[in-house]
One Martini backbone bead per residue (centre of mass of N, CA, C, O) as a GRO file, in nm:
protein
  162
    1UNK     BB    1   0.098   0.038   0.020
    2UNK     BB    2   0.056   0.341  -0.008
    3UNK     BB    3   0.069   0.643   0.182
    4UNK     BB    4  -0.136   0.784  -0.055
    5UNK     BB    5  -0.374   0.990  -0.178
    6UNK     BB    6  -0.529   1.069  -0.471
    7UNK     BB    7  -0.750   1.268  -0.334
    8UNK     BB    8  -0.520   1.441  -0.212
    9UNK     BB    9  -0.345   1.702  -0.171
   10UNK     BB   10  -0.115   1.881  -0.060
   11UNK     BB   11  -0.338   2.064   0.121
   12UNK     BB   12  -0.570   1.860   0.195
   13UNK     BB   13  -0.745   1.869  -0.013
   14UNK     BB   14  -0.985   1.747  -0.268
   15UNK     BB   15  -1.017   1.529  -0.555
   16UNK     BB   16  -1.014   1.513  -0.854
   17UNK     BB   17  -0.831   1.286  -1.076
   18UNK     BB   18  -0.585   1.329  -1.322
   19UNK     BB   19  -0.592   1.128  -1.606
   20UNK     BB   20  -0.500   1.259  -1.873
   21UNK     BB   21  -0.207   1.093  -1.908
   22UNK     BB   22  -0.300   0.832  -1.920
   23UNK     BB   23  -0.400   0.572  -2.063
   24UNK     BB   24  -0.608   0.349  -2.241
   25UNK     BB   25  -0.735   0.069  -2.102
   26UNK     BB   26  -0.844  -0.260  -2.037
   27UNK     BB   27  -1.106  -0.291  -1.788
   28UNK     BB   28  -1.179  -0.474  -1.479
   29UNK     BB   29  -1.429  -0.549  -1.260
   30UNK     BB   30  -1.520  -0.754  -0.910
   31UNK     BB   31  -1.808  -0.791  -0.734
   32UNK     BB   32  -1.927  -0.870  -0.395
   33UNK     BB   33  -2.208  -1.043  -0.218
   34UNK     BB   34  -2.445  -1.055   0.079
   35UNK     BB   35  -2.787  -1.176   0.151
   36UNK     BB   36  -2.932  -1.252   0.448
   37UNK     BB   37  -3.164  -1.508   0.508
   38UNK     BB   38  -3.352  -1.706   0.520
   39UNK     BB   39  -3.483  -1.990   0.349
   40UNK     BB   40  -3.789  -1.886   0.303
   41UNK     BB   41  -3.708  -1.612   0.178
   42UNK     BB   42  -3.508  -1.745  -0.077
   43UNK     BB   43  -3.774  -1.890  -0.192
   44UNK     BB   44  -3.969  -1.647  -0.233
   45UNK     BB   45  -3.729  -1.521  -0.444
   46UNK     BB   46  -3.696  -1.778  -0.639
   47UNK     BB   47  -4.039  -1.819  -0.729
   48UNK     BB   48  -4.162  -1.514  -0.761
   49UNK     BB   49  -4.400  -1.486  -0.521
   50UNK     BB   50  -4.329  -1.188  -0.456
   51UNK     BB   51  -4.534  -0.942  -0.425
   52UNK     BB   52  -4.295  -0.756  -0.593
   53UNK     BB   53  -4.208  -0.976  -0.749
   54UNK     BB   54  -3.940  -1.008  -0.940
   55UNK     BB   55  -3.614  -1.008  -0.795
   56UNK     BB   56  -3.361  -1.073  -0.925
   57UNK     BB   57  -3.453  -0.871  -1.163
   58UNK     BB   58  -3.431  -0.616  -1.004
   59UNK     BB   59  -3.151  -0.626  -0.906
   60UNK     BB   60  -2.975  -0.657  -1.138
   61UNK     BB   61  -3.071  -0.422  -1.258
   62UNK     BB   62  -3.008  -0.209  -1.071
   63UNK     BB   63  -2.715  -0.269  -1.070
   64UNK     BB   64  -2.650  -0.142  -1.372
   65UNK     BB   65  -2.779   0.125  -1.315
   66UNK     BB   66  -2.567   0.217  -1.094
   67UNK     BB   67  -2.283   0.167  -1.235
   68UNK     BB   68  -2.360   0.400  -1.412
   69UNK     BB   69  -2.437   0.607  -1.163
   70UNK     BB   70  -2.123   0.631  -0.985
   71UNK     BB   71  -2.072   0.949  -1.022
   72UNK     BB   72  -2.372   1.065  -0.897
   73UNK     BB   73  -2.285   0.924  -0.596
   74UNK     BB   74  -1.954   0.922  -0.602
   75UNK     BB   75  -1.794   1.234  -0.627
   76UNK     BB   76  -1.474   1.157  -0.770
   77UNK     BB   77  -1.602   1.003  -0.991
   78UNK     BB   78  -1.587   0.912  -1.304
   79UNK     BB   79  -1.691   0.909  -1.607
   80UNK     BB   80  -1.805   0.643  -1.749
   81UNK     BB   81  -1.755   0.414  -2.033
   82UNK     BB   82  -1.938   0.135  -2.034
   83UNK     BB   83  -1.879  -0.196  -2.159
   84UNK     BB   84  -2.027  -0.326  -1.916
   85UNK     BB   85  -2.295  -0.491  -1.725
   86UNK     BB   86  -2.317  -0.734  -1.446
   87UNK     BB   87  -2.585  -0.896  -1.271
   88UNK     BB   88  -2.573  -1.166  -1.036
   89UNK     BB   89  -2.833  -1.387  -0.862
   90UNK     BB   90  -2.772  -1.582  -0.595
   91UNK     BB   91  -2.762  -1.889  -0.447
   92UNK     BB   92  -2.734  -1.970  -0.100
   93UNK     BB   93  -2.698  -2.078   0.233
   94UNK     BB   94  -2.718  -1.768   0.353
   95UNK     BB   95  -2.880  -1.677   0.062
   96UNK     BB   96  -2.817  -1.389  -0.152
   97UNK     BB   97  -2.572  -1.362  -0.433
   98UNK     BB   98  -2.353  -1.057  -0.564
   99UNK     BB   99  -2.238  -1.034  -0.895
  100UNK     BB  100  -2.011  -0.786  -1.067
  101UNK     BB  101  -1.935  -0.693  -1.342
  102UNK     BB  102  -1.695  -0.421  -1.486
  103UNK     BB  103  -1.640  -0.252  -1.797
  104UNK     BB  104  -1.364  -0.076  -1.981
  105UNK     BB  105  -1.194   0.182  -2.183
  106UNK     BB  106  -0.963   0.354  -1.970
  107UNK     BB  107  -0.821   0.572  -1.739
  108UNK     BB  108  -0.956   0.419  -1.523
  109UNK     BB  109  -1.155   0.256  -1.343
  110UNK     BB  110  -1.408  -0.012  -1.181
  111UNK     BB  111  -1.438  -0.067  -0.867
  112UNK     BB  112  -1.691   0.155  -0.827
  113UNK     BB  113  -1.880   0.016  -0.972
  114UNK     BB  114  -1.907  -0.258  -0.869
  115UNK     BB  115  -1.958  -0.216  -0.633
  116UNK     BB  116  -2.246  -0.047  -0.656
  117UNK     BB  117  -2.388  -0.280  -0.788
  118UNK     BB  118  -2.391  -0.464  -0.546
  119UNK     BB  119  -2.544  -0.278  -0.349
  120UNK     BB  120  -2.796  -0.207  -0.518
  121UNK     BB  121  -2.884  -0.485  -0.516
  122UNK     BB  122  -2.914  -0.546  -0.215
  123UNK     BB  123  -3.111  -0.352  -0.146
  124UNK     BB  124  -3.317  -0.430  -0.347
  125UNK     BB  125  -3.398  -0.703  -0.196
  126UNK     BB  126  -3.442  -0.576   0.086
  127UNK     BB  127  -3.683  -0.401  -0.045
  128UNK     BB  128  -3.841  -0.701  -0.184
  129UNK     BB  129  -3.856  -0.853   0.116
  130UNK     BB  130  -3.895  -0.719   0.405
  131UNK     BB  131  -4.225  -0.850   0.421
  132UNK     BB  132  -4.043  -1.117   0.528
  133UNK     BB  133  -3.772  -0.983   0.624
  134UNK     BB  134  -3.611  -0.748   0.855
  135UNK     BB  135  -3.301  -0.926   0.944
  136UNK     BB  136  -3.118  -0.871   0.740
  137UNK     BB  137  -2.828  -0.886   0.570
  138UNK     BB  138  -2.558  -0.692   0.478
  139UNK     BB  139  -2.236  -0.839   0.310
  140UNK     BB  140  -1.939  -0.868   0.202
  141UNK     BB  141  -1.845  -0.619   0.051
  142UNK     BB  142  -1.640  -0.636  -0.231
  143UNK     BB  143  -1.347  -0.713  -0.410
  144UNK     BB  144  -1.198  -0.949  -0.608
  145UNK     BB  145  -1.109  -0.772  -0.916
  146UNK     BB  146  -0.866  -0.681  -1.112
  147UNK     BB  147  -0.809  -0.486  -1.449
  148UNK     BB  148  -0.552  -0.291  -1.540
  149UNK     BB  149  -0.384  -0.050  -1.593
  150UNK     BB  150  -0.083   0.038  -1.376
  151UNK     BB  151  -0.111  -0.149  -1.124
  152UNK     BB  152  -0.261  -0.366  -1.280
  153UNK     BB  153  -0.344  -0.653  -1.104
  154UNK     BB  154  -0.600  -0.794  -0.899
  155UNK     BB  155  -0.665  -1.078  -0.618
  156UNK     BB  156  -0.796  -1.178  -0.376
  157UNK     BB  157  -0.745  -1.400  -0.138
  158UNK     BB  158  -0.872  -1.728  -0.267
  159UNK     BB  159  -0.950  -1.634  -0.530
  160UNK     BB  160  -1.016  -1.628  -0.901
  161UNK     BB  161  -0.978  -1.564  -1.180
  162UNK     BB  162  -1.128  -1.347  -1.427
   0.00000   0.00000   0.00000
């Protein structure tokens, strides 16, 4: 880890970070998350038969959407045009996982777009579920891995190759 942050100035402002010298690589990022919630609540998500209608593709769909409109959220993030975004929502045994691609050829990367797309689509489950169950839990949002850029390639310890 370096020592510094890119958002802040030599005088401690922040800043949106001038990307304009780097050249333009293609960037891919990977996040997950989980919502955790009883078996019967999970299956009430996978049948379709909840209140709120199709909840999967609901958040799938939002997930896409936030990721669209990760700079309109997160202040100094850059304006990218994705080239990709991919939201899959899937059965697990502590709930259902989430998990975003989201690719660009662009000067900054992707891992914020990535986030957002997990965190939104989280939420989206938790606010079609809710009248189902109230103590979701929404639990490890996180990067999995990153391509492109100055950095190179990162990838989480113990996950499988993007």
């Amino acid at each position: 880890m370096s020592g510094s942050l890119t958002h802040v100035d030599a005088e401690g402002r922040v800043r949106m970070v001038d990307v304009s010298g780097k050249p333009e690589t293609a960037r891919e990022a990977v996040a997950a998350g989980l919502v955790r919630m009883s078996a019967a609540t999970r299956e009430l998500a996978l049948s379709g038969a909840a209140r709120k209608g199709d909840v999967i593709a609901a958040a799938e769909i939002a997930g896409v959407m936030a990721a669209k409109k990760t700079s309109e959220l997160i202040p100094l993030c850059h304006p990218l045009p994705l080239s990709k975004a991919e939201v899959r929502v899937e059965p697990h045994e502590a709930g259902l996982a989430v998990t975003a691609r989201v690719a660009t050829t662009g000067r900054t990367g992707v891992e914020m777009e990535a986030l957002t797309a997990v965190s939104v689509a989280c939420l989206t489950l938790y606010d079609m579920l809710k009248a189902a169950e109230r103590g979701m839990i929404i639990d490890g949002v996180r990067l999995l891995s990153k391509t492109g850029g100055a950095s190179g390639d990162w990838r989480a310890d113990g996950e499988p190759a993007p």
